[in-house]
Structure formats: C-alpha cells, structure tokens
N, CA, C and O atoms as a GROMACS GRO file, in nm:
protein
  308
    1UNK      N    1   1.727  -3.417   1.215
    1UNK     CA    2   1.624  -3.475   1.297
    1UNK      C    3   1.684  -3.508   1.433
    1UNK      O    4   1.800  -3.551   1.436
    2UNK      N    5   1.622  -3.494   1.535
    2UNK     CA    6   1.637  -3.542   1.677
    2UNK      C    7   1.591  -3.628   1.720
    2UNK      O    8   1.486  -3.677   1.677
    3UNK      N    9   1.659  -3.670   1.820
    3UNK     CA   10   1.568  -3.836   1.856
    3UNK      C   11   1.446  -3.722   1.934
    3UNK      O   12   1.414  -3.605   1.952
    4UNK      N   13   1.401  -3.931   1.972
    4UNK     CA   14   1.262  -3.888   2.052
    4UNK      C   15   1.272  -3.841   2.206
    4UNK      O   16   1.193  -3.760   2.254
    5UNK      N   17   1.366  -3.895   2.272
    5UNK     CA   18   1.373  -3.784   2.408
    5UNK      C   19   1.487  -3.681   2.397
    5UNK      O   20   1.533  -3.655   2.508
    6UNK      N   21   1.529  -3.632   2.322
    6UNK     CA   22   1.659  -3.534   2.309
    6UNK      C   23   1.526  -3.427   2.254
    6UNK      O   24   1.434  -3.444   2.174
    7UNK      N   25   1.570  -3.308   2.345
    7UNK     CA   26   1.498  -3.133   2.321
    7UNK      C   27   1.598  -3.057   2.314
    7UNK      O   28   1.697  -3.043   2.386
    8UNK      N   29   1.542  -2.978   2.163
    8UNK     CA   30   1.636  -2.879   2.160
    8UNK      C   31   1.632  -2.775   2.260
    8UNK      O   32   1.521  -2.756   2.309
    9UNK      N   33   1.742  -2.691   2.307
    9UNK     CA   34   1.696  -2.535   2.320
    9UNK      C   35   1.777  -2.487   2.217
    9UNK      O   36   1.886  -2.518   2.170
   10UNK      N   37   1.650  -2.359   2.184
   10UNK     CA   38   1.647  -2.273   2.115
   10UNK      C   39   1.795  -2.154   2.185
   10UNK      O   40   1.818  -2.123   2.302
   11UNK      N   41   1.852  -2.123   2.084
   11UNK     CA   42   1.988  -2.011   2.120
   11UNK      C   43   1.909  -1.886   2.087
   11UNK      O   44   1.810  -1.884   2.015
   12UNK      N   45   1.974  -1.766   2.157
   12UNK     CA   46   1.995  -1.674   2.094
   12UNK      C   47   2.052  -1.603   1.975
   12UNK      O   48   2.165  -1.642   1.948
   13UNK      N   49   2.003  -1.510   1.896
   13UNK     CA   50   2.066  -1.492   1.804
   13UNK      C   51   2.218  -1.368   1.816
   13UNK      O   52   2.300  -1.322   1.736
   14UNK      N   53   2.195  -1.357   1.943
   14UNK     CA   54   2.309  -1.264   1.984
   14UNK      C   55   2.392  -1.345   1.976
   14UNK      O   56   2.479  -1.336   1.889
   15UNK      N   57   2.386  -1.488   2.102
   15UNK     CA   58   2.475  -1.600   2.113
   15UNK      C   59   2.549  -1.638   1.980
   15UNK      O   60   2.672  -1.641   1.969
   16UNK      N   61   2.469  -1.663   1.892
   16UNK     CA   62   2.486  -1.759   1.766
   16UNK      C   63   2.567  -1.654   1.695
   16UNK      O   64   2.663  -1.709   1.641
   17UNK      N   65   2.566  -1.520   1.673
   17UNK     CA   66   2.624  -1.412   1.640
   17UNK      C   67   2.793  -1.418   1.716
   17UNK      O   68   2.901  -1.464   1.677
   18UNK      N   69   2.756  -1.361   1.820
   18UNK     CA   70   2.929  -1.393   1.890
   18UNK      C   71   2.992  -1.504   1.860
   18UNK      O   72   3.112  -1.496   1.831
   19UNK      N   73   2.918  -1.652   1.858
   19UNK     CA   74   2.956  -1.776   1.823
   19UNK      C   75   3.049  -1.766   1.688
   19UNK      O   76   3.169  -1.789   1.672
   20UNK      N   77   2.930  -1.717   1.583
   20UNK     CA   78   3.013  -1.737   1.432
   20UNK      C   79   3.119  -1.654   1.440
   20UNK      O   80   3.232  -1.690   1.406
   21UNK      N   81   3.086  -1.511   1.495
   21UNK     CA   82   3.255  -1.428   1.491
   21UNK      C   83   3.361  -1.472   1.542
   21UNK      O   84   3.468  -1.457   1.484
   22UNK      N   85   3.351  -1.536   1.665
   22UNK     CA   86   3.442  -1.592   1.745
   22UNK      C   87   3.548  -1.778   1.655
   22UNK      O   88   3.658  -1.832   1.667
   23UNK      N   89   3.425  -1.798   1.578
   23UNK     CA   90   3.508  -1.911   1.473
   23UNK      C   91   3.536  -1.853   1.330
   23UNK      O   92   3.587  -1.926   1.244
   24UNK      N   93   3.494  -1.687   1.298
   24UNK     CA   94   3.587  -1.639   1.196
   24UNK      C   95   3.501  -1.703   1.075
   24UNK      O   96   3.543  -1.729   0.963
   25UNK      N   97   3.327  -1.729   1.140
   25UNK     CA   98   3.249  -1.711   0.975
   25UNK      C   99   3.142  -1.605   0.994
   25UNK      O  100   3.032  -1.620   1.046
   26UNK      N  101   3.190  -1.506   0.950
   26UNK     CA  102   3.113  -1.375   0.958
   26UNK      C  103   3.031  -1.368   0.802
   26UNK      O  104   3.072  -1.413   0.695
   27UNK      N  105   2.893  -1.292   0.830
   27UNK     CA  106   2.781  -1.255   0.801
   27UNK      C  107   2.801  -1.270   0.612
   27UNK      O  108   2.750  -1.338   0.522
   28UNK      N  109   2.890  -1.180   0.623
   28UNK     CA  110   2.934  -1.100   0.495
   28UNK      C  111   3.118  -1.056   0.458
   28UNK      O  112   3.180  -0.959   0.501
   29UNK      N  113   3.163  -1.156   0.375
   29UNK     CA  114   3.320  -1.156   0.394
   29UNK      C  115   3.306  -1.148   0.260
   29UNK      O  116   3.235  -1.217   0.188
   30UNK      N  117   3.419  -1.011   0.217
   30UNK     CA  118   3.476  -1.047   0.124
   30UNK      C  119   3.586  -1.170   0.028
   30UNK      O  120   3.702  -1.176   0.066
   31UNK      N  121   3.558  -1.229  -0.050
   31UNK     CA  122   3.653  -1.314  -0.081
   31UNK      C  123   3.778  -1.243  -0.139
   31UNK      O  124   3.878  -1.283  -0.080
   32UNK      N  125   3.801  -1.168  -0.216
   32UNK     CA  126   3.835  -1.090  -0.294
   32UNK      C  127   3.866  -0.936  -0.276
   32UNK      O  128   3.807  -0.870  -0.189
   33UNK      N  129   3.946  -0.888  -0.349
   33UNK     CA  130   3.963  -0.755  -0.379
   33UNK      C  131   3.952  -0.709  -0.493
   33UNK      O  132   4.040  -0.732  -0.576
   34UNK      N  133   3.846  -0.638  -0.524
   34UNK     CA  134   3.894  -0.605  -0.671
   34UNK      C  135   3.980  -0.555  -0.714
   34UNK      O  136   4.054  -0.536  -0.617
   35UNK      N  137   4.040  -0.505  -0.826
   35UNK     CA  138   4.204  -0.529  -0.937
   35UNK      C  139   4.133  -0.339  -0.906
   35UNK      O  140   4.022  -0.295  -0.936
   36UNK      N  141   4.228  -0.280  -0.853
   36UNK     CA  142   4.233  -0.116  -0.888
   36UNK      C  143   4.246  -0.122  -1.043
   36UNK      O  144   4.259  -0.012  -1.098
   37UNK      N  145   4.245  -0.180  -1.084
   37UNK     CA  146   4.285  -0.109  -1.257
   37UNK      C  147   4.107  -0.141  -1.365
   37UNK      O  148   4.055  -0.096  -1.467
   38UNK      N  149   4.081  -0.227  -1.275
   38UNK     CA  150   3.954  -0.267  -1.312
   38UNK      C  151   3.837  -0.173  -1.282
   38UNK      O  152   3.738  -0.149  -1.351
   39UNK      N  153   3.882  -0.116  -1.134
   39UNK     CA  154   3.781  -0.055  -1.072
   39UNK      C  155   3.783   0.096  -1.149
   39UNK      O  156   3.677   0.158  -1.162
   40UNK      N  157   3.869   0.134  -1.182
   40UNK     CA  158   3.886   0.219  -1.246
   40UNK      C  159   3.804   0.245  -1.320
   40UNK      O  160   3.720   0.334  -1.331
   41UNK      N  161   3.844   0.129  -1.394
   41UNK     CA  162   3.753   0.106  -1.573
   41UNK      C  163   3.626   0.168  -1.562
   41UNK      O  164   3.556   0.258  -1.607
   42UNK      N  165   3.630   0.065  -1.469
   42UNK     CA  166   3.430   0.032  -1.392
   42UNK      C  167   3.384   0.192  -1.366
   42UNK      O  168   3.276   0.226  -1.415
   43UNK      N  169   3.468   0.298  -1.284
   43UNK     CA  170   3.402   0.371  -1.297
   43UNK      C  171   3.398   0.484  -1.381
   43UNK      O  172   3.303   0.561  -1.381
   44UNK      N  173   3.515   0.499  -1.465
   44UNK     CA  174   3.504   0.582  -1.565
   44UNK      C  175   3.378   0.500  -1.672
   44UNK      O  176   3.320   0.580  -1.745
   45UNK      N  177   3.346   0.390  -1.682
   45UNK     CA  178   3.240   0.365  -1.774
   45UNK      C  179   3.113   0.415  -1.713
   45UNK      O  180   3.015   0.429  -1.787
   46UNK      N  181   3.103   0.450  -1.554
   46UNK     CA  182   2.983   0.429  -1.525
   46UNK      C  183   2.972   0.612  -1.561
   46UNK      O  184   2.878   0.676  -1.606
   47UNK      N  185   3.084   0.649  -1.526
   47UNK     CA  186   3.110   0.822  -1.574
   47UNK      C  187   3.044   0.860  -1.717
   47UNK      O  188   2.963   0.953  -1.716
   48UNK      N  189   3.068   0.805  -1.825
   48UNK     CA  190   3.071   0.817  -1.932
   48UNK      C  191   2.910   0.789  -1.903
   48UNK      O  192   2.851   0.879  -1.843
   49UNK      N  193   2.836   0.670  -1.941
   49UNK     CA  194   2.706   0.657  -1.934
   49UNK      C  195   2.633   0.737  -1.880
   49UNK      O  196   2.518   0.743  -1.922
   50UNK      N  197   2.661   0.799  -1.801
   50UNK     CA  198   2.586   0.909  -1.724
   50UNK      C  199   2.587   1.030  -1.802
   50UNK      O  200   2.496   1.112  -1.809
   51UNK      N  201   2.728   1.034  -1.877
   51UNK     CA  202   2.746   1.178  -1.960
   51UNK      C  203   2.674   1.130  -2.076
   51UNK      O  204   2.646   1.224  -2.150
   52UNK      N  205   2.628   1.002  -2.127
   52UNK     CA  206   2.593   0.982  -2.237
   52UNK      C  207   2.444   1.020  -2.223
   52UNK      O  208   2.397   1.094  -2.310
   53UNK      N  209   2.351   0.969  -2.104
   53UNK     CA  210   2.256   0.972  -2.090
   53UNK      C  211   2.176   1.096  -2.089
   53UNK      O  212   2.065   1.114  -2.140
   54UNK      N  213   2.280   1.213  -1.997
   54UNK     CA  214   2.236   1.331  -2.008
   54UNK      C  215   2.238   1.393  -2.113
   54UNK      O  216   2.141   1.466  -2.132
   55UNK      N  217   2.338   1.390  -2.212
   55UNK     CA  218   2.318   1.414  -2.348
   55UNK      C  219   2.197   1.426  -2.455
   55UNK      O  220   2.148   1.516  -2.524
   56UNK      N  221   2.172   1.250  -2.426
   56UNK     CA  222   2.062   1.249  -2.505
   56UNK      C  223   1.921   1.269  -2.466
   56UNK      O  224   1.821   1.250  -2.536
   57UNK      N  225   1.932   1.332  -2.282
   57UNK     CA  226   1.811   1.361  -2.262
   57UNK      C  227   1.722   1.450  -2.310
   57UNK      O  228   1.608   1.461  -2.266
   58UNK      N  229   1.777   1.525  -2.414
   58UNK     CA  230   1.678   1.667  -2.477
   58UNK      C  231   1.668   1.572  -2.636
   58UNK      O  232   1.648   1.645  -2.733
   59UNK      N  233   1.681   1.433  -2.664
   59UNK     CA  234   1.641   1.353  -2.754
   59UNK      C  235   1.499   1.341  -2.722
   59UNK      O  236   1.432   1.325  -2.824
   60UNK      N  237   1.429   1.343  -2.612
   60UNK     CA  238   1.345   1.267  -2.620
   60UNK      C  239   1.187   1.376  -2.580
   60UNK      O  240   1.204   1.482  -2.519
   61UNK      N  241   1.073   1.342  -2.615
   61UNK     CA  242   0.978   1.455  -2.561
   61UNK      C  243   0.876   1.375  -2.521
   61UNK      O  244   0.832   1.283  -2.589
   62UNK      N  245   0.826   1.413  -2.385
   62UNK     CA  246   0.737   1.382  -2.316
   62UNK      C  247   0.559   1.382  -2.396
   62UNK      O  248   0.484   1.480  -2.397
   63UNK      N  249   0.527   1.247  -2.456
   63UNK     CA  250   0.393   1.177  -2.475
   63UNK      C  251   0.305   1.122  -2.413
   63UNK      O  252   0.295   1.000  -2.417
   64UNK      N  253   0.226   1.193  -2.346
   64UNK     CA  254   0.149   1.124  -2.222
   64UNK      C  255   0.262   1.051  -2.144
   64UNK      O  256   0.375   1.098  -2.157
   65UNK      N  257   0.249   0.964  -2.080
   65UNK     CA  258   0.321   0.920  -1.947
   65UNK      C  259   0.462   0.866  -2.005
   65UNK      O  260   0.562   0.855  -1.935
   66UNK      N  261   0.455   0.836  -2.137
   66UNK     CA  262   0.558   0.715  -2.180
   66UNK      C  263   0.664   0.874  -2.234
   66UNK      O  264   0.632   0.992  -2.240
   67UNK      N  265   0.800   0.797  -2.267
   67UNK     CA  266   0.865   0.888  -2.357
   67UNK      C  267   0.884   0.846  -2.464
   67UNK      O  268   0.864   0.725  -2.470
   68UNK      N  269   0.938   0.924  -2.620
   68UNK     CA  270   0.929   0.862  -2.762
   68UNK      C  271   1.063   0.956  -2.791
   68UNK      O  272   1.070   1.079  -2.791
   69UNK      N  273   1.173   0.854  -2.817
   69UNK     CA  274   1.238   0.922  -2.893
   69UNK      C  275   1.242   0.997  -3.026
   69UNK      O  276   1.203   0.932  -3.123
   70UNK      N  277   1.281   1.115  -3.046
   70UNK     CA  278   1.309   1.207  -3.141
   70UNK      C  279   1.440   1.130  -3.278
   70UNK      O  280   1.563   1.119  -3.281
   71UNK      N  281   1.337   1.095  -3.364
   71UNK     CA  282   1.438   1.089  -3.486
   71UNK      C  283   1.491   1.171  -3.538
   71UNK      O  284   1.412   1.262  -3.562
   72UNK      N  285   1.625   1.199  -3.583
   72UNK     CA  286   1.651   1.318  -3.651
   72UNK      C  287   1.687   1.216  -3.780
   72UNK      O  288   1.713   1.095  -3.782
   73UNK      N  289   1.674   1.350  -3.919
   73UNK     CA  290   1.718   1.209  -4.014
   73UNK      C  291   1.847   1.290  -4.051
   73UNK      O  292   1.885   1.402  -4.018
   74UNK      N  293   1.911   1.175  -4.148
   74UNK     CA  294   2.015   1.172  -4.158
   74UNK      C  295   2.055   1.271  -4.275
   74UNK      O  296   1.991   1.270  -4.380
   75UNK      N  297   2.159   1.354  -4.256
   75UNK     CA  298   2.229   1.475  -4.347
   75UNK      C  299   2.322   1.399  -4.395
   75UNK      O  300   2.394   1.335  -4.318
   76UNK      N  301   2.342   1.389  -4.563
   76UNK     CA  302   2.458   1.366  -4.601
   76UNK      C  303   2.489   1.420  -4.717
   76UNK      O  304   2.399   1.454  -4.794
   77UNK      N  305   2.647   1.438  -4.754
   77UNK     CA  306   2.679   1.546  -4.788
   77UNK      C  307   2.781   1.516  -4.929
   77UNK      O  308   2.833   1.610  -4.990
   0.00000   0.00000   0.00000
C-alpha cells in the first residue's frame, strides 16, 4: 500500500527486465543439473515405451471412435 500523497509510476517492462538481469534474478534459472547417468535412464525408458507402444499397436482395432483392445487367450502347454 502507498500513502495518500505518494504516486506510483508505472516502469517499463523492458526497464524491469534489464533491472532483474542486471541483479542476476533471471526469468527462468536452472537450479540444478541433472546426473548424466540419470538422464540416460530417462531416455532409454522413454526409448523403450515408444518401442513398447508401437508394438502393441496392431493389439488394438478401431470401434467407432473409441479403441478396444484385442484379447488373445492364453496357450498353455
């Protein structure tokens, strides 16, 4: 709140922009790095899911708009 004879002016947002860079609090900072060994993980899992997905895409057959997976039953021997 402001007193009663104190007026703000309004800044620019360019201003206020140079301002925060210039004191080193920018927009979007990483805190962190992620662990290369992690990232890894991360994307060989995201690899795999993708190979999983395409896989089982001839599981499934198109029912009006929705899809229904295909049961197969079980062979045992």
């Amino acid at each position: 709140m402001t007193s009663a004879g104190r007026k703000l002016i309004p800044a620019s947002a360019v201003e206020m922009r140079l301002l925060r860079d210039v004191l080193g609090l920018r927009k979007r900072q990483k805190t962190t790095k992620r662990d290369p060994e992690k990232k890894d993980l991360l994307l060989a899992l995201a690899l795999a899911l993708k190979k999983i997905e395409k896989a089982e895409a001839e599981n499934f057959l198109p029912l009006g708009f929705r899809k229904r997976r295909v049961r197969f039953p079980l062979v045992r021997a």
